[in-house]
C-alpha positions as CSV (number, residue, x, y, z in Angstrom):
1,X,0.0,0.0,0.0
2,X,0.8,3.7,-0.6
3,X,-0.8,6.8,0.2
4,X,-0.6,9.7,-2.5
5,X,-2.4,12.7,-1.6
6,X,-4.6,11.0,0.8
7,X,-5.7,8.1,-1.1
8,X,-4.3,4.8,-0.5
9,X,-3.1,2.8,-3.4
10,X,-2.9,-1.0,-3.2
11,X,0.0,-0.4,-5.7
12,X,2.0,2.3,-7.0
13,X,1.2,1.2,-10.6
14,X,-1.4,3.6,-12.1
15,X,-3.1,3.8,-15.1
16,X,-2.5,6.7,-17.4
17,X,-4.9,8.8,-19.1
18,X,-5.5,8.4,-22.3
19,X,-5.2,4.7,-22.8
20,X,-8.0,2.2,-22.0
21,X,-9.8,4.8,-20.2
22,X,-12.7,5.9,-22.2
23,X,-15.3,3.8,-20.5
24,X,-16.3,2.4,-17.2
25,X,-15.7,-1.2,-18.7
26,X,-12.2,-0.4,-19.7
27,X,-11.1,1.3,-16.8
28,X,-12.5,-1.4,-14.5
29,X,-10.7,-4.1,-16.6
30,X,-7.4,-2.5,-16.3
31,X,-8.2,-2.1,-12.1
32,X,-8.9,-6.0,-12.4
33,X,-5.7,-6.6,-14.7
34,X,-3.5,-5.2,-11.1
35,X,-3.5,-1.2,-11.6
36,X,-3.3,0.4,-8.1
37,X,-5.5,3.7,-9.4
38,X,-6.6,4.0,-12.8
39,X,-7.0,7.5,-15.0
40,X,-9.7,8.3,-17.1
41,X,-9.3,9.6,-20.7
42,X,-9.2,13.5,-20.6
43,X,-12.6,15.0,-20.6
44,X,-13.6,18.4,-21.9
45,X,-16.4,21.0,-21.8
46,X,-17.5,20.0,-25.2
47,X,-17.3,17.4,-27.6
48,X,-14.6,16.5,-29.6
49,X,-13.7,14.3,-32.5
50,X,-9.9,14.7,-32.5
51,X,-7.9,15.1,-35.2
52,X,-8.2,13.5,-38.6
53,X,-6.0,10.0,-39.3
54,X,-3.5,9.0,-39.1
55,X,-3.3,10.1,-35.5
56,X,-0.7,7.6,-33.8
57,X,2.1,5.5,-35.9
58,X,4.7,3.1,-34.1
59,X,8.1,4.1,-34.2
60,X,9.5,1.2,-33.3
61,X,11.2,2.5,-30.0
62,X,7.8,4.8,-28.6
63,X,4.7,6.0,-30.3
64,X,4.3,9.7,-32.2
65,X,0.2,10.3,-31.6
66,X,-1.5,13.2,-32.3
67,X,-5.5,12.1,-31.0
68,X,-6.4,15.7,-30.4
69,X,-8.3,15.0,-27.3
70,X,-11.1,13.2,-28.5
71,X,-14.1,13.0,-25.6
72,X,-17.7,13.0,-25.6
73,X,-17.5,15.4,-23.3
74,X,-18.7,15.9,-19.5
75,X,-21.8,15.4,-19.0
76,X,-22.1,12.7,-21.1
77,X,-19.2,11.0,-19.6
78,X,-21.0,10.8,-16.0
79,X,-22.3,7.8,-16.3
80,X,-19.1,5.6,-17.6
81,X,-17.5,7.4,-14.6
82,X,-19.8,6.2,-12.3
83,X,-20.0,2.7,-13.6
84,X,-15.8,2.3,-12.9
85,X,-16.1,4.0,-9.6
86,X,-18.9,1.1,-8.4
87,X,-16.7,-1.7,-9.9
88,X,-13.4,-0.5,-10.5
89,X,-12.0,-1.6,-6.7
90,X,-9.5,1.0,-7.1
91,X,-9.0,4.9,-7.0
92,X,-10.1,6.4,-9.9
93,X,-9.2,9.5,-11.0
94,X,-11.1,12.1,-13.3
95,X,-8.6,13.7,-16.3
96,X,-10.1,16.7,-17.2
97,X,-9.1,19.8,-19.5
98,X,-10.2,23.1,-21.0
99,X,-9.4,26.1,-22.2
100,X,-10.0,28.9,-19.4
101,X,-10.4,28.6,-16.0
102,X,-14.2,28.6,-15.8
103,X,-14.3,25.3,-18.6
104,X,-11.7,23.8,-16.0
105,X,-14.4,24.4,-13.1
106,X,-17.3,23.4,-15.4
107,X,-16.0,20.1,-16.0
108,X,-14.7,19.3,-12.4
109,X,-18.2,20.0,-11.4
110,X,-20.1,19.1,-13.6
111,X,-17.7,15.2,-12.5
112,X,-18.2,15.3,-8.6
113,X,-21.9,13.6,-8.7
114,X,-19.9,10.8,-10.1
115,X,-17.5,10.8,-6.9
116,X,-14.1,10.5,-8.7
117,X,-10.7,10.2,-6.2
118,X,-9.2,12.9,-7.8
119,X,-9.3,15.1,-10.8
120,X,-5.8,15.6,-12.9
121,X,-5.9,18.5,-14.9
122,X,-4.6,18.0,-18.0
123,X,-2.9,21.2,-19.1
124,X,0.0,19.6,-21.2
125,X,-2.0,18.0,-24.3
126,X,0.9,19.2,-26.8
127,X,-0.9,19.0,-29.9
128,X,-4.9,20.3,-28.7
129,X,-5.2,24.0,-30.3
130,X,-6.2,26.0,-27.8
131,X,-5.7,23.6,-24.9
132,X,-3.4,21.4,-22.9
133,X,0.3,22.7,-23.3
134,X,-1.2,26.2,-24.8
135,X,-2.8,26.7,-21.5
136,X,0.2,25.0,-19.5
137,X,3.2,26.6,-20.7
138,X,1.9,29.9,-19.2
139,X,2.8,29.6,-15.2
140,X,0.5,32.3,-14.5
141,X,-2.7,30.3,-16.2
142,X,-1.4,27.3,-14.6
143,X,-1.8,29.0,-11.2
144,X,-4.8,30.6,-12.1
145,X,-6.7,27.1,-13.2
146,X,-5.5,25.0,-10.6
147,X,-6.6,27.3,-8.0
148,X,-10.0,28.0,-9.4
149,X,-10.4,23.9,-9.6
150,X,-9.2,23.3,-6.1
151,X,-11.4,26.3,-4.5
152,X,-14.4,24.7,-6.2
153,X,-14.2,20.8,-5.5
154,X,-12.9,19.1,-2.3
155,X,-11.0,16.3,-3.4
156,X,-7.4,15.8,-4.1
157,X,-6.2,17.6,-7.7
158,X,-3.4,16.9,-9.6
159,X,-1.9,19.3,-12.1
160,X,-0.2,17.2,-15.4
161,X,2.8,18.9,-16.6
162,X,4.3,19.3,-20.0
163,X,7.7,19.0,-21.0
164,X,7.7,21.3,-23.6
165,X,8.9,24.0,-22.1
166,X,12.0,26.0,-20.9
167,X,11.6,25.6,-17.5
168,X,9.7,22.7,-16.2
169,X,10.0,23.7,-12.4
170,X,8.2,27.1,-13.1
171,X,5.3,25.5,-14.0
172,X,5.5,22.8,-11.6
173,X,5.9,25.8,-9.0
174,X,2.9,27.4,-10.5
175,X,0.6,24.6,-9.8
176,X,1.8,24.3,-6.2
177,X,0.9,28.1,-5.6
178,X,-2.4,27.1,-7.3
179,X,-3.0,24.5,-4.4
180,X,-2.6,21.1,-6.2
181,X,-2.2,18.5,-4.0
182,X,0.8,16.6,-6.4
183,X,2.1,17.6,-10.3
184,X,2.2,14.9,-12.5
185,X,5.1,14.4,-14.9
186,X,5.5,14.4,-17.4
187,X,3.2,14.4,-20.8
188,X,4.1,13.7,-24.3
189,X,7.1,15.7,-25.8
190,X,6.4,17.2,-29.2
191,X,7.5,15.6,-32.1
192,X,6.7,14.4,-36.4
193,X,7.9,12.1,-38.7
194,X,7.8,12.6,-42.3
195,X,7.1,9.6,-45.5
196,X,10.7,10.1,-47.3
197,X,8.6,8.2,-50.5
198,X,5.8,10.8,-50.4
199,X,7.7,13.4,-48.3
200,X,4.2,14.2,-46.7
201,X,4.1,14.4,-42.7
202,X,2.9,11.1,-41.4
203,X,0.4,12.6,-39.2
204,X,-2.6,13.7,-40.1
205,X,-2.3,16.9,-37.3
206,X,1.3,16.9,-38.8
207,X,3.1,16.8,-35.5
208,X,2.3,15.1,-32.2
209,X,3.5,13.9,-29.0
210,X,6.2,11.1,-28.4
211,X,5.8,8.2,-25.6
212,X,7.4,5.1,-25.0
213,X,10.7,3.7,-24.1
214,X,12.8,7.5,-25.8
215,X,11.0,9.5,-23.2
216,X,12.3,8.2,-20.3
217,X,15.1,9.9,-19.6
218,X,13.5,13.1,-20.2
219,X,10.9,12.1,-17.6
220,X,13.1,10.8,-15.0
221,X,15.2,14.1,-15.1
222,X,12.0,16.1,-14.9
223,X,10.9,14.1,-12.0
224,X,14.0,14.7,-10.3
225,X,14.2,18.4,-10.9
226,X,10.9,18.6,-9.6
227,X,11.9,16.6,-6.7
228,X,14.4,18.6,-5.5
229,X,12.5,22.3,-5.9
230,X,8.3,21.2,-4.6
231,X,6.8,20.5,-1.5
232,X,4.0,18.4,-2.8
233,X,4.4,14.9,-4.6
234,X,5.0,14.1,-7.8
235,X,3.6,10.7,-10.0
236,X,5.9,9.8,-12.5
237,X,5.2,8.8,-16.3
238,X,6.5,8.5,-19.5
239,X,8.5,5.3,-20.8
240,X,7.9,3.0,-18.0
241,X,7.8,-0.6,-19.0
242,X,9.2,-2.9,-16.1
243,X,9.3,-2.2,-11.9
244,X,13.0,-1.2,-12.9
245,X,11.8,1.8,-14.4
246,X,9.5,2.4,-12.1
247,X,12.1,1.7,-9.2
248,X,14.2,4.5,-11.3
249,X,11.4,6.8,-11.5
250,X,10.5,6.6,-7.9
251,X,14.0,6.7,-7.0
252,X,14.2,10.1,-9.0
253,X,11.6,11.4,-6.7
254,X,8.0,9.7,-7.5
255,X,5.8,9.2,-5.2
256,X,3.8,7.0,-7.7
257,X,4.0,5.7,-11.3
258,X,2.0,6.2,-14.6
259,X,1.8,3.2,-17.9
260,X,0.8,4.4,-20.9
261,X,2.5,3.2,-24.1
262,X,3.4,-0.5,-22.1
263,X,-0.5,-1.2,-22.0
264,X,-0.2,-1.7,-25.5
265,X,2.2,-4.5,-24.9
266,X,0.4,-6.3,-22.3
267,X,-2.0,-5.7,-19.5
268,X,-0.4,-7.5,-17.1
269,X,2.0,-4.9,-16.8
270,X,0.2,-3.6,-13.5
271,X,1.0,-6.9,-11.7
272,X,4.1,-7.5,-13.0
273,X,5.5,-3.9,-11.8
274,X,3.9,-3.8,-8.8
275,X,5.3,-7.9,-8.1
276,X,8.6,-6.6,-9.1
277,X,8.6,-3.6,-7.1
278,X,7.3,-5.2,-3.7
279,X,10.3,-7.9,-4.4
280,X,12.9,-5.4,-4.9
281,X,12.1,-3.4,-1.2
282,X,11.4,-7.0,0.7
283,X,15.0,-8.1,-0.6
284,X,17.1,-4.7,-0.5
285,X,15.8,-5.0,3.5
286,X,13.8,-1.3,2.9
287,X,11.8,-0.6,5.2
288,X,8.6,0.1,3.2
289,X,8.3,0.9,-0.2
290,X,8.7,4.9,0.5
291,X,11.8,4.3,2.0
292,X,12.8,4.5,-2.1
293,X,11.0,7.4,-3.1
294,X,14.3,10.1,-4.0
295,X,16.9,8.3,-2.8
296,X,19.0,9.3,-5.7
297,X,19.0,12.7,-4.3
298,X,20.8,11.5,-1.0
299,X,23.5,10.7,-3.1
300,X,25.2,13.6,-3.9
């Protein structure tokens, strides 16, 4: 067990948004399949068909997807929200997004008759015109949104960061002014790939965001950074696969873990990490498992 932000998570292994979390059904089977919390697709104000195909390729060492934040929007995503929260067995946790600070607060209460855990407020979408990283790269709209959200609901919030930006710890700074309860980092990191036979861009939005095994690094040294500068926790994701990289991640500073892309190689992923990861602090004689949490720090 863990506690992050006051809820207690039978494992540290959380689902991430945006993958197998666009209905009750899936959310619950990925609960069932070992996650310790699970994260709902990110749900708007309004509607949204995402952006025209192809909108996620393989690359072969992550993925390059460009879904534009495709949702059917609150208040008709109430009742799939309700459905994992009576069957789930687990945390669940509301992604939401918009584009001001009043369709943040819309969509966080227009969710609380559904009783989610938590809400993360996705303000790091990188390729969502007029949302996500547009929003999130600003530290004073990041301030501004997460306090609005966590004056209006009284549940934990949590503020997910983008990477694509000069200075990560501003932003992550920003959302702790704001209130949040923990920052999550980090989100996709912009990025294209072009045809060389047709020398058209592969995506359809043109660009998009990279996940998968090339972002870890760039996640773990955010987590780290971020560590060392807030007072609030942080849940780690991008590139986690095994419990070694979530032992690394955690290690970095992580007070939890996020799988996206690895979902796609397996659902058992959730046991397996969590398995590995209750092993690995039983045999290294740790105390507990947040005995781990930024270790690397003390050794400097």
């Amino acid at each position: 067990m863990i506690n992050v932000t006051g809820i207690e998570l039978r494992n540290p292994a959380i689902l991430a948004a945006g993958i197998m979390g666009t209905t009750g059904a899936s959310l619950i089977r990925m609960a069932r399949e070992g996650a310790g919390a699970v994260v709902t697709k990110s749900i708007g104000p309004e509607p949204k068909d995402g952006h025209r195909n192809p909108s996620m390729i393989d690359l072969g060492y992550g993925f390059l997807n460009a879904m534009g934040l495709p949702n059917p929007s609150y208040p008709d995503f109430r009742g799939e929200l309700t459905i994992a929260k009576k069957d789930a067995g687990v945390p669940v946790i509301a992604s939401i997004f918009g584009g001001t600070q009043e369709e943040f607060t819309d969509v966080a209460l227009g969710l609380m008759d559904s009783k989610p855990d938590a809400l993360e407020l996705n303000v790091s979408c990188p390729h969502a015109l007029g949302y996500g990283a547009s929003v999130g790269s600003n530290p004073d709209a990041v301030e501004t949104i997460t306090n609005a959200v966590c004056e209006a609901v009284d549940i934990p919030v949590w503020v997910k960061l983008t990477p694509n930006v000069t200075d990560i710890i501003a932003i992550g700074e920003a959302a702790q002014r704001g209130g949040a309860d923990a920052v999550v980092a980090i989100n996709t990191v912009k990025g294209m790939a072009i045809d060389i036979h047709s020398g058209y861009p592969v995506l359809g939005n043109l660009f998009g965001g990279l996940s998968g095994r090339a972002v870890k690094p760039i996640a773990l040294k955010c987590v780290y950074d971020l560590y060392a500068a807030l007072d609030i926790p942080i849940i780690g994701v991008g590139g986690i696969y095994t419990w070694e990289d979530a032992i690394e991640m955690m290690m970095a500073g992580a007070t939890a873990v996020q799988i996206g892309s690895a979902v796609y190689e397996g659902t058992e992923v959730f046991s397996s990490i969590a398995m590995g990861i209750e092993q690995f602090v039983t045999e290294r004689d740790y105390k507990d498992i947040s005995a781990i949490i930024g270790i690397a720090h003390e050794r400097i």
